[in-house]
mmCIF file as Biopython writes it, N, C-alpha, C and O atoms, coordinates in Angstrom:
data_model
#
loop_
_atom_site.group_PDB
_atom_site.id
_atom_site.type_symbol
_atom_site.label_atom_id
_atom_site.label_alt_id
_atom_site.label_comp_id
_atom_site.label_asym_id
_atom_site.label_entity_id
_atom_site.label_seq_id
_atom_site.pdbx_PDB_ins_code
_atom_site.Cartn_x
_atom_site.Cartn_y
_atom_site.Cartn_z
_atom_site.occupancy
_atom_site.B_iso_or_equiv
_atom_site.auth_seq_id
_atom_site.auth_asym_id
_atom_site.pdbx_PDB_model_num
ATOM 1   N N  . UNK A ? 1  ? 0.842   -1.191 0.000  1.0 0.0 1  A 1 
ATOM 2   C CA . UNK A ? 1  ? 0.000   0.000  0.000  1.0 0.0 1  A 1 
ATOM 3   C C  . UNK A ? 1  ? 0.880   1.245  0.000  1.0 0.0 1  A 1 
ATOM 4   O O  . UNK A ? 1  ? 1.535   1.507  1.009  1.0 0.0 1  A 1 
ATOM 5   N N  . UNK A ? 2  ? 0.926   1.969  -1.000 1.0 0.0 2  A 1 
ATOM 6   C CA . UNK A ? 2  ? 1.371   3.240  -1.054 1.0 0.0 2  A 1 
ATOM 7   C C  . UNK A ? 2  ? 0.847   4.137  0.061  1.0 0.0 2  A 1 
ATOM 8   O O  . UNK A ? 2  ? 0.008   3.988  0.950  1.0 0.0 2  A 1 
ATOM 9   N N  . UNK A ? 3  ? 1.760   5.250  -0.370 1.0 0.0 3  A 1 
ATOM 10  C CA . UNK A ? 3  ? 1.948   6.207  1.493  1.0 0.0 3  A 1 
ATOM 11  C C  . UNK A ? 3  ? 0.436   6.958  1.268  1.0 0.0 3  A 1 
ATOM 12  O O  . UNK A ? 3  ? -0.442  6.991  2.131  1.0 0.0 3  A 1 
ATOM 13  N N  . UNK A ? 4  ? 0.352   7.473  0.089  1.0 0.0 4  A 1 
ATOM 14  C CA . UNK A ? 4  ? -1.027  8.179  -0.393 1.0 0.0 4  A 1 
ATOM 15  C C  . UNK A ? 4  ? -2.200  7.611  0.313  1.0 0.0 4  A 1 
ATOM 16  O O  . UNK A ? 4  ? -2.745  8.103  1.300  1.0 0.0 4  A 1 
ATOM 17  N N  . UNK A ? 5  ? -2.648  6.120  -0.529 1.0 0.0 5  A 1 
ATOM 18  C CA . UNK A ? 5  ? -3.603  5.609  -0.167 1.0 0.0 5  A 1 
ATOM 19  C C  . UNK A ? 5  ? -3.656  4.974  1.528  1.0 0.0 5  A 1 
ATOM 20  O O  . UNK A ? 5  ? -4.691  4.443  1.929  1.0 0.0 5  A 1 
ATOM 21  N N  . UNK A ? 6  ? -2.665  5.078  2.258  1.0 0.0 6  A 1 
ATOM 22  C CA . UNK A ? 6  ? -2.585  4.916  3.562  1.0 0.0 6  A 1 
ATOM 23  C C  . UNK A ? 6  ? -3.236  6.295  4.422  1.0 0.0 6  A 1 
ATOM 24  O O  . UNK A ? 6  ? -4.172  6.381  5.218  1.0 0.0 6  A 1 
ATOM 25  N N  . UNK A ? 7  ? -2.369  7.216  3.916  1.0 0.0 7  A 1 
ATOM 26  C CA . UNK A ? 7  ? -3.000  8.508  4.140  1.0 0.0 7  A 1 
ATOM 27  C C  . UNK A ? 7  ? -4.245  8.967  3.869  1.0 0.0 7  A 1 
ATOM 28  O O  . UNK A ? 7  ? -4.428  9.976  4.550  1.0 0.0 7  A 1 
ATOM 29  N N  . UNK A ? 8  ? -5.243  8.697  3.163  1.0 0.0 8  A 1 
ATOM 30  C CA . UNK A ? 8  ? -6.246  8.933  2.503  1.0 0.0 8  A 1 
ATOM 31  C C  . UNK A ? 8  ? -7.168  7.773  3.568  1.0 0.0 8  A 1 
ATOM 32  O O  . UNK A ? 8  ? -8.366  8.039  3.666  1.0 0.0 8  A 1 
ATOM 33  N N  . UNK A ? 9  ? -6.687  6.588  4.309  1.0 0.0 9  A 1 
ATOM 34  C CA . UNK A ? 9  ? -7.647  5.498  4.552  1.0 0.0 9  A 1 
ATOM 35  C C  . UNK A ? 9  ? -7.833  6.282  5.797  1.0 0.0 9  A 1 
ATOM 36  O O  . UNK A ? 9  ? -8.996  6.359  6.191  1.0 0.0 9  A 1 
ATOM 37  N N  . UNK A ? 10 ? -6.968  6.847  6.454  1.0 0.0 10 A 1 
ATOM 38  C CA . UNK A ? 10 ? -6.222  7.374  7.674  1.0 0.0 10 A 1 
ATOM 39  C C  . UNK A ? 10 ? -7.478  8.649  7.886  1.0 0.0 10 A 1 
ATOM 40  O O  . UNK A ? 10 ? -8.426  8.646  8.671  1.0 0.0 10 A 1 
ATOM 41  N N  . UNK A ? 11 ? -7.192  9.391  7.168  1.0 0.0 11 A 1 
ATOM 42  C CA . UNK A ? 11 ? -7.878  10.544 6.938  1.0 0.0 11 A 1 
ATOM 43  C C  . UNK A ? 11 ? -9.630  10.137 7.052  1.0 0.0 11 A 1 
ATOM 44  O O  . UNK A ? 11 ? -10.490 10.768 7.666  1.0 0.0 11 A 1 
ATOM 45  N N  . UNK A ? 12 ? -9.767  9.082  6.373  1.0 0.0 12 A 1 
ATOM 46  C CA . UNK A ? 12 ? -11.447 8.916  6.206  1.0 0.0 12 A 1 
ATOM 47  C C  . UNK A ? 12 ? -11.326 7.862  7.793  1.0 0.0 12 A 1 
ATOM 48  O O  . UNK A ? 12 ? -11.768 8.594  8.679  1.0 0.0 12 A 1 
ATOM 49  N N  . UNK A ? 13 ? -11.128 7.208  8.092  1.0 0.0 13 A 1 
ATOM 50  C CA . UNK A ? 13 ? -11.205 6.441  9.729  1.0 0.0 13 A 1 
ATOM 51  C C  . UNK A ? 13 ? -10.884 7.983  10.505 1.0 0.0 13 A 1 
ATOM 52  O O  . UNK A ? 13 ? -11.646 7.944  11.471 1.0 0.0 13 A 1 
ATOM 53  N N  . UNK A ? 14 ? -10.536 8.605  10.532 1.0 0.0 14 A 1 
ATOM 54  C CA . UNK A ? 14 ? -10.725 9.825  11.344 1.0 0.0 14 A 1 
ATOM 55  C C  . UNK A ? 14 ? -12.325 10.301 11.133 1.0 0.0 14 A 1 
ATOM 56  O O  . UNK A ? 14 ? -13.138 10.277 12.057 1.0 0.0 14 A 1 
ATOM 57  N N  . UNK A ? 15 ? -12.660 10.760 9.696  1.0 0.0 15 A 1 
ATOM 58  C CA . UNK A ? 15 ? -13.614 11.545 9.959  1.0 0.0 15 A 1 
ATOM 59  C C  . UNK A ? 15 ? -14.965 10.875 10.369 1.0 0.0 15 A 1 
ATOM 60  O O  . UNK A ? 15 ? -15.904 11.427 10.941 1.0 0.0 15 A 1 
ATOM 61  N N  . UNK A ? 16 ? -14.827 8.920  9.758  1.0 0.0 16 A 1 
ATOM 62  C CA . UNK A ? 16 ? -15.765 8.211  10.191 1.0 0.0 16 A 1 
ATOM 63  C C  . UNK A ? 16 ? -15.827 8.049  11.918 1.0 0.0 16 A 1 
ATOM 64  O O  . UNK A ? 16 ? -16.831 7.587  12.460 1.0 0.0 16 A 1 
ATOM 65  N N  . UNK A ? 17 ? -14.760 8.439  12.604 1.0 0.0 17 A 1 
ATOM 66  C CA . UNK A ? 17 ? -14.689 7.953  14.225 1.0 0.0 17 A 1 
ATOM 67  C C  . UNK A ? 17 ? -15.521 8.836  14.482 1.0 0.0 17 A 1 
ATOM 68  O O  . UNK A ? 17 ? -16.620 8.446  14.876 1.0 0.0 17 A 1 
ATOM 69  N N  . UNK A ? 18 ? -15.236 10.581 14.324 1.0 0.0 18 A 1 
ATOM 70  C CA . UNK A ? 18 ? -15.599 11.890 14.316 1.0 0.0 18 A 1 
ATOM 71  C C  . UNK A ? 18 ? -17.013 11.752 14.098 1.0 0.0 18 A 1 
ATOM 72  O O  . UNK A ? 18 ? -17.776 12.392 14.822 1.0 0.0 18 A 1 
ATOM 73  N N  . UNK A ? 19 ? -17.588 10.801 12.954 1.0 0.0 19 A 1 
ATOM 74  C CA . UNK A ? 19 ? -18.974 11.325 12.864 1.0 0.0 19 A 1 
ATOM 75  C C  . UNK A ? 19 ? -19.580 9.894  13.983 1.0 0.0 19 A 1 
ATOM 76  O O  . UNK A ? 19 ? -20.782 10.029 14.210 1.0 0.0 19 A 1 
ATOM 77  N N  . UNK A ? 20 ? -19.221 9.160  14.380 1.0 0.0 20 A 1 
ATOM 78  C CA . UNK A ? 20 ? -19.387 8.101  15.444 1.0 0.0 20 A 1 
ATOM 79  C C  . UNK A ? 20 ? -19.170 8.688  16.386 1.0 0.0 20 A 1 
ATOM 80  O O  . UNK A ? 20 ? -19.912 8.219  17.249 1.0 0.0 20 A 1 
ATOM 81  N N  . UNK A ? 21 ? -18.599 9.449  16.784 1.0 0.0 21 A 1 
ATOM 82  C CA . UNK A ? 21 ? -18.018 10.236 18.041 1.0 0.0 21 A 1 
ATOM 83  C C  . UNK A ? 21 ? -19.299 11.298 18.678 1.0 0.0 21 A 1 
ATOM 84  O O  . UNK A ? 21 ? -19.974 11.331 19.708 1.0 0.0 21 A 1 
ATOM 85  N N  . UNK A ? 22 ? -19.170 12.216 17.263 1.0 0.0 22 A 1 
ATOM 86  C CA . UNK A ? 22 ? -20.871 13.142 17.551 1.0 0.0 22 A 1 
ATOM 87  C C  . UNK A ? 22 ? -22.220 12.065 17.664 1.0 0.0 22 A 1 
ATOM 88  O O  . UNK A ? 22 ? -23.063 12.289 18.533 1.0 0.0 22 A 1 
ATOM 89  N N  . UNK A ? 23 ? -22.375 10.870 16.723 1.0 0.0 23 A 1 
ATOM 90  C CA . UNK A ? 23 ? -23.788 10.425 17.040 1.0 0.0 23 A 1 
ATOM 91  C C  . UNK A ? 23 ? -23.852 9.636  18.540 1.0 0.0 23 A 1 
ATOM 92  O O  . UNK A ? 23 ? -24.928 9.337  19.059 1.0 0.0 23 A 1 
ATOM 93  N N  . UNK A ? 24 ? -22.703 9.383  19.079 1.0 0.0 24 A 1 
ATOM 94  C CA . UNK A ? 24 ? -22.953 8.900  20.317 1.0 0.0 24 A 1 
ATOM 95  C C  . UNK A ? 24 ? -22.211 9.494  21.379 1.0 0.0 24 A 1 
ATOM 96  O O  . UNK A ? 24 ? -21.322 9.021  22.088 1.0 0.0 24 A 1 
ATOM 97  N N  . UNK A ? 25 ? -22.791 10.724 21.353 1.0 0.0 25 A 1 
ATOM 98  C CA . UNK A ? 25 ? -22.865 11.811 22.593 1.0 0.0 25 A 1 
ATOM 99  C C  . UNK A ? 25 ? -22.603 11.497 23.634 1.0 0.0 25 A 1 
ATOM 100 O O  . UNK A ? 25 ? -21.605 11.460 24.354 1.0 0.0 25 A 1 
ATOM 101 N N  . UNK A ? 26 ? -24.280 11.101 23.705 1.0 0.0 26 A 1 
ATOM 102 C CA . UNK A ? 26 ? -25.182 10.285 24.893 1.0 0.0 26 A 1 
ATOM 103 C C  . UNK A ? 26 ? -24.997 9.255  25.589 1.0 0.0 26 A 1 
ATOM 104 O O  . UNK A ? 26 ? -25.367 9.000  26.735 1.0 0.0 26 A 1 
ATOM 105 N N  . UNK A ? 27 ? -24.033 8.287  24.393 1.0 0.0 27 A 1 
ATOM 106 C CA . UNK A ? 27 ? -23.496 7.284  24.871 1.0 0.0 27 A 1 
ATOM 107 C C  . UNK A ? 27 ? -23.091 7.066  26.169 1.0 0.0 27 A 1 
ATOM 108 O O  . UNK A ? 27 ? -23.590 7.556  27.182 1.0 0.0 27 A 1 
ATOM 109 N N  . UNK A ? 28 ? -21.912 6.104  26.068 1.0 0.0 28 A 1 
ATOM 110 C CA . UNK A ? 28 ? -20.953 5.880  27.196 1.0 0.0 28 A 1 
ATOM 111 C C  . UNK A ? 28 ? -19.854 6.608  27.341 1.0 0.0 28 A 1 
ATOM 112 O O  . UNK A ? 28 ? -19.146 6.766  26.347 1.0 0.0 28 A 1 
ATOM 113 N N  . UNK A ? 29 ? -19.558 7.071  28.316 1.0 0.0 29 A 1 
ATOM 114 C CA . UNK A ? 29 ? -18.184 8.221  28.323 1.0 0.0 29 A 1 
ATOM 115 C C  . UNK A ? 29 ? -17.049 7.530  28.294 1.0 0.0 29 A 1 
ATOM 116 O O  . UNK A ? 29 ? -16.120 8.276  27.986 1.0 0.0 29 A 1 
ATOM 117 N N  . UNK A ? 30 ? -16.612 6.097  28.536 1.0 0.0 30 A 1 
ATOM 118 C CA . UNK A ? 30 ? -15.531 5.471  28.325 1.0 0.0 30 A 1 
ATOM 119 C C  . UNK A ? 30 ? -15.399 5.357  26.927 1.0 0.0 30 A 1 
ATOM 120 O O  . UNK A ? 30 ? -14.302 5.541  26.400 1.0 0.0 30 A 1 
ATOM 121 N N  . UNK A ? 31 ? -16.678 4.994  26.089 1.0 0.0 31 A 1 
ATOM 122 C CA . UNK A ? 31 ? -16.655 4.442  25.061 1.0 0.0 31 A 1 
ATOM 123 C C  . UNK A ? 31 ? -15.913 6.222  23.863 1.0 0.0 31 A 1 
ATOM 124 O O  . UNK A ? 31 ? -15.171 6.246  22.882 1.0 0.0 31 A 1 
ATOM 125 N N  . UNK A ? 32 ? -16.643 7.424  24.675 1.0 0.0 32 A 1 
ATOM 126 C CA . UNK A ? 32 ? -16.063 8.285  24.310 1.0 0.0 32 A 1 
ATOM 127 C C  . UNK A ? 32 ? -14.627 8.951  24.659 1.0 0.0 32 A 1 
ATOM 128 O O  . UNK A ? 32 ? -14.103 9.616  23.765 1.0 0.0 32 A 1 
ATOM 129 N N  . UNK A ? 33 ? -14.136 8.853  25.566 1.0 0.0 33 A 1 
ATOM 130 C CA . UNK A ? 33 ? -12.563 8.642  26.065 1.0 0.0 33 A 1 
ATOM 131 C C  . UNK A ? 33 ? -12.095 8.079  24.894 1.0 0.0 33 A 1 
ATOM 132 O O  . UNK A ? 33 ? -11.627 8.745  23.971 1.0 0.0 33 A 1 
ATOM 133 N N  . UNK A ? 34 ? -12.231 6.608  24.900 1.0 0.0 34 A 1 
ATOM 134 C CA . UNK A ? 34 ? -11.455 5.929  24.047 1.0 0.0 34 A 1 
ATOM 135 C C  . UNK A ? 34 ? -11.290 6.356  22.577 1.0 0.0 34 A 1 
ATOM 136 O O  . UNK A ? 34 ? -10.172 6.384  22.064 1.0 0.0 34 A 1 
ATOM 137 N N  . UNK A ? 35 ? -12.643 6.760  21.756 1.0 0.0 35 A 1 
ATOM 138 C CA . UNK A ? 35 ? -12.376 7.310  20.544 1.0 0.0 35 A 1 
ATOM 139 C C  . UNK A ? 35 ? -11.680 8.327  20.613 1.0 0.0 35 A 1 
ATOM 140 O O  . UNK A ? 35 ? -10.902 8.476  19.671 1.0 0.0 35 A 1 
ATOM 141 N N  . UNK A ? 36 ? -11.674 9.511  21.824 1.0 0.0 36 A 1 
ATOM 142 C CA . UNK A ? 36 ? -10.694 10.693 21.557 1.0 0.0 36 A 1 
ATOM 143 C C  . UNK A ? 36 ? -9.379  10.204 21.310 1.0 0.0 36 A 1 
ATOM 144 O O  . UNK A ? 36 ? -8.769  10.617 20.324 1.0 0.0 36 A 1 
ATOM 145 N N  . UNK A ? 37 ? -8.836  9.322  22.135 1.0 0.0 37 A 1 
ATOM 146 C CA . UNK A ? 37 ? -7.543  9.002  22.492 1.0 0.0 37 A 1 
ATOM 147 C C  . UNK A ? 37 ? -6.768  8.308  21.150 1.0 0.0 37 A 1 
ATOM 148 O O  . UNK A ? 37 ? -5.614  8.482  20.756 1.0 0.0 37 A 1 
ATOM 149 N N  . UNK A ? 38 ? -7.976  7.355  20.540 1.0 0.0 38 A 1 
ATOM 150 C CA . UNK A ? 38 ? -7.781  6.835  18.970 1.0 0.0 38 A 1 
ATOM 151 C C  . UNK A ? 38 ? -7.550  8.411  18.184 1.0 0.0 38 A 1 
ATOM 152 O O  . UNK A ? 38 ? -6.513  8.919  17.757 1.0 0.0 38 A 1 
ATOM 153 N N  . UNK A ? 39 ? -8.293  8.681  18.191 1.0 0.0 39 A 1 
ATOM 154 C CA . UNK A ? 39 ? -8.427  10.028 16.947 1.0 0.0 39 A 1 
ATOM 155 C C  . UNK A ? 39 ? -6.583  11.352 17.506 1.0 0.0 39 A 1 
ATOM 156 O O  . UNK A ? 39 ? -5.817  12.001 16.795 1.0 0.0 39 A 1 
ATOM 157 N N  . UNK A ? 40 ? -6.637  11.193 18.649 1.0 0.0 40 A 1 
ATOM 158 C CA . UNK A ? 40 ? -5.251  12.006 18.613 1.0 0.0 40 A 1 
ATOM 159 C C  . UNK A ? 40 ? -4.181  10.987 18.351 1.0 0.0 40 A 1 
ATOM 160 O O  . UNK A ? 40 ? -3.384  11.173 17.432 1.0 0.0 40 A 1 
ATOM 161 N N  . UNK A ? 41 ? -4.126  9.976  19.072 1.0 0.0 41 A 1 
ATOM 162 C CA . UNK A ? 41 ? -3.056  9.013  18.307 1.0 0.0 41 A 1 
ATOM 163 C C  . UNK A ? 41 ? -2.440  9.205  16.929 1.0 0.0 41 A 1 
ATOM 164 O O  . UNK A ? 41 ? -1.278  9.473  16.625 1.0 0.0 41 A 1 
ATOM 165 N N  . UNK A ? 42 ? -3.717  8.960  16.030 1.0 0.0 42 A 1 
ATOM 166 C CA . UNK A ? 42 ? -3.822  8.934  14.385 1.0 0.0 42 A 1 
ATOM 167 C C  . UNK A ? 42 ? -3.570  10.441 14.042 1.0 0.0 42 A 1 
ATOM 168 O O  . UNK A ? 42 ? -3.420  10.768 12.865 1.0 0.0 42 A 1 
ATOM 169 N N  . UNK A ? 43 ? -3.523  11.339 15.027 1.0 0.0 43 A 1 
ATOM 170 C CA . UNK A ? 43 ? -4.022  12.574 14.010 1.0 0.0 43 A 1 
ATOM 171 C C  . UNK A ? 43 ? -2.061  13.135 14.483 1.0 0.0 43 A 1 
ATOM 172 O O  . UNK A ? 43 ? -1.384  13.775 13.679 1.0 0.0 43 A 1 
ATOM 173 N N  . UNK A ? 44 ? -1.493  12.676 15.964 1.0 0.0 44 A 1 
ATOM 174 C CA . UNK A ? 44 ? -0.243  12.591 16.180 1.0 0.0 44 A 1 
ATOM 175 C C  . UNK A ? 44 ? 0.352   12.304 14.415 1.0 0.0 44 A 1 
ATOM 176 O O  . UNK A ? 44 ? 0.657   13.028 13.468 1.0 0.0 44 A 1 
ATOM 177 N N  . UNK A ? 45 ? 0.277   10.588 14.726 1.0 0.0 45 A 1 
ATOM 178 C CA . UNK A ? 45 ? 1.000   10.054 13.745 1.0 0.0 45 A 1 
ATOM 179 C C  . UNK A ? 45 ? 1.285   10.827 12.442 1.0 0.0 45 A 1 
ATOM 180 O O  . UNK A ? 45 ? 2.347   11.231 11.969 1.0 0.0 45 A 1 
ATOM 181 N N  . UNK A ? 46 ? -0.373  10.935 11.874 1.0 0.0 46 A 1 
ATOM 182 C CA . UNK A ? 46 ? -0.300  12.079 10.761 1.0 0.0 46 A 1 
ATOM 183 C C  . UNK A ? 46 ? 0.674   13.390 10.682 1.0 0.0 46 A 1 
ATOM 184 O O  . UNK A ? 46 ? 1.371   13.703 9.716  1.0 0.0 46 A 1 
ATOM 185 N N  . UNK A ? 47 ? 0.562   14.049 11.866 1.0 0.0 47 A 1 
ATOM 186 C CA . UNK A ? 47 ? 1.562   15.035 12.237 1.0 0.0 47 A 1 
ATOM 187 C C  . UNK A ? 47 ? 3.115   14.405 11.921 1.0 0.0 47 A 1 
ATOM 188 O O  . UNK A ? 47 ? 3.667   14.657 10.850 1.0 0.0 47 A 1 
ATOM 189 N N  . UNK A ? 48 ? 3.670   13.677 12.817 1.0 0.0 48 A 1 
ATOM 190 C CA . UNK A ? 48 ? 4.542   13.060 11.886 1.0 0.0 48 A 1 
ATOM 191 C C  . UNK A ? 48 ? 5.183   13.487 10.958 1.0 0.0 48 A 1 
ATOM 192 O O  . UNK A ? 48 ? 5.972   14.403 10.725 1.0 0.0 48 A 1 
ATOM 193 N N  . UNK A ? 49 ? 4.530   12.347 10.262 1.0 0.0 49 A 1 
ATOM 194 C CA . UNK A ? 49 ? 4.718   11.850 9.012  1.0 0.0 49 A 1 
ATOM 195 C C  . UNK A ? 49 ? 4.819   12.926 8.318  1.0 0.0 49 A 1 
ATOM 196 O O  . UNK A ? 49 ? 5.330   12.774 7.208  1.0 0.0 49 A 1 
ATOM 197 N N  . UNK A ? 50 ? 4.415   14.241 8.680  1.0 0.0 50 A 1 
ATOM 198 C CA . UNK A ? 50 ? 4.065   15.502 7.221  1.0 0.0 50 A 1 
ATOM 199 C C  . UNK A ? 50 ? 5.342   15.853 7.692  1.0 0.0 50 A 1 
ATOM 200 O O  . UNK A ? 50 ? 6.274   15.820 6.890  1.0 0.0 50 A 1 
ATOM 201 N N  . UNK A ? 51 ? 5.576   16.240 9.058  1.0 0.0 51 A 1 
ATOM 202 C CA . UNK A ? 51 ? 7.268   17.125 9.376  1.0 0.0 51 A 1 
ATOM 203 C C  . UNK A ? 51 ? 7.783   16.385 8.921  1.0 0.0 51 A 1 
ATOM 204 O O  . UNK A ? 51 ? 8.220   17.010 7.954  1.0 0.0 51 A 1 
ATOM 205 N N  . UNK A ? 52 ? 8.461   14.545 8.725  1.0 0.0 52 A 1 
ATOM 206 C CA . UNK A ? 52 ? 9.401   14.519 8.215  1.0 0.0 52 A 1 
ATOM 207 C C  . UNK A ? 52 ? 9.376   14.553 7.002  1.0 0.0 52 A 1 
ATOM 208 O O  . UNK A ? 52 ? 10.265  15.278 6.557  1.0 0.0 52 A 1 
ATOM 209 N N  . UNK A ? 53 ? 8.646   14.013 6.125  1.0 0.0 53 A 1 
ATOM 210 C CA . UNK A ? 53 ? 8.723   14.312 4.683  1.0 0.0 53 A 1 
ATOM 211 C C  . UNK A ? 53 ? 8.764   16.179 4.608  1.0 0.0 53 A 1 
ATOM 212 O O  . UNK A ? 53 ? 9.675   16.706 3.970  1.0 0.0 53 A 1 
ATOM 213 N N  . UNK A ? 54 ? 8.161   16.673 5.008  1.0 0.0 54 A 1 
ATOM 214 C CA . UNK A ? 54 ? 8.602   18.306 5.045  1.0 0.0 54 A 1 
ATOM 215 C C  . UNK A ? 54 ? 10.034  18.514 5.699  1.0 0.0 54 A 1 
ATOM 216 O O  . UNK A ? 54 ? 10.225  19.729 5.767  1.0 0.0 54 A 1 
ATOM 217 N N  . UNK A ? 55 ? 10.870  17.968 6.091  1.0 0.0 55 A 1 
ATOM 218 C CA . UNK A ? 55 ? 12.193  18.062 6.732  1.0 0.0 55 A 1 
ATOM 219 C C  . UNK A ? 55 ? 13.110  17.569 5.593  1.0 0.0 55 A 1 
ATOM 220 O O  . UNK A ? 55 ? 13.844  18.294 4.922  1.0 0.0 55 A 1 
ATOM 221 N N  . UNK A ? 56 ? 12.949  16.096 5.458  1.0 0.0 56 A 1 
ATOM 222 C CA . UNK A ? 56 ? 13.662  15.406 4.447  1.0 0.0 56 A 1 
ATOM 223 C C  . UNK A ? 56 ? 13.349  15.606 2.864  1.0 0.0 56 A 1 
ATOM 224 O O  . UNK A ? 56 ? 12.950  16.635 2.318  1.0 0.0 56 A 1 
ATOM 225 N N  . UNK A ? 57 ? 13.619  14.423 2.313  1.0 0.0 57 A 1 
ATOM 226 C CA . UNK A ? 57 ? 13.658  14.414 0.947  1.0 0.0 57 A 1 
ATOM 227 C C  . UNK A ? 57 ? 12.482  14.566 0.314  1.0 0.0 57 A 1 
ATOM 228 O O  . UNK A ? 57 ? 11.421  14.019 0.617  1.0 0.0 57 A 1 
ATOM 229 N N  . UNK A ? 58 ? 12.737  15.525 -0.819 1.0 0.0 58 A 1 
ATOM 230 C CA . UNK A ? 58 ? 11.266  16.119 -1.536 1.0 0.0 58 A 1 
ATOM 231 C C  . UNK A ? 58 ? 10.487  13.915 -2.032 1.0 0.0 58 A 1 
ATOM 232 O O  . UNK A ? 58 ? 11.146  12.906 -2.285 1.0 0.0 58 A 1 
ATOM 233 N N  . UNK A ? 59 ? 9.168   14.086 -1.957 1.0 0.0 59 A 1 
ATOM 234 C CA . UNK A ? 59 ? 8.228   12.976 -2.120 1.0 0.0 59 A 1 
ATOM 235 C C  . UNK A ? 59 ? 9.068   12.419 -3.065 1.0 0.0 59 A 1 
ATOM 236 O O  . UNK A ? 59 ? 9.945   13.057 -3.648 1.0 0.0 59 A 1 
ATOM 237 N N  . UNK A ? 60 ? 8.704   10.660 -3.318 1.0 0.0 60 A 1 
ATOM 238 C CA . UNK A ? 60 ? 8.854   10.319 -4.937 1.0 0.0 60 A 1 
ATOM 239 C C  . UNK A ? 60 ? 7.929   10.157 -5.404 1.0 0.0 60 A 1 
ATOM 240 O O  . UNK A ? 60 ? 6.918   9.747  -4.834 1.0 0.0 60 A 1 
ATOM 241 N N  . UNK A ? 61 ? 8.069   10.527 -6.943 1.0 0.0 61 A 1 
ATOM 242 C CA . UNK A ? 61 ? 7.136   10.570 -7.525 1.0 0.0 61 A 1 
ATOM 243 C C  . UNK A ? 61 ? 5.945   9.915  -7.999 1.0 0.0 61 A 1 
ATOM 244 O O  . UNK A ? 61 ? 5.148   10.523 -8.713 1.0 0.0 61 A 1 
#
């Protein structure tokens, strides 16, 4: 799997947690803990990944 389409799966499991996150409010507050803690993890990682490719070597093509 290319870095793109990793990034792109990455990106949509974020916004799908996000819209799971708002429909269950009401829910359970552990169950909401836990998705925050997923969603900064991933959104860390993402961070990442952009500084070093922004540090290092321009993308390949």
């Amino acid at each position: 799997m290319s870095e793109k389409t990793r990034r792109r799966l990455l990106m949509g499991l974020i916004v799908l947690a996000l819209v799971i996150k708002l429909n269950t409010e009401q829910f359970n507050s552990v169950l909401n803990m836990a998705l925050g803690l997923v969603l900064l993890v991933l959104a860390y990682d993402l961070w990442r990944v952009g500084r070093k490719r922004g540090k290092g070597d321009p993308p390949k093509p």
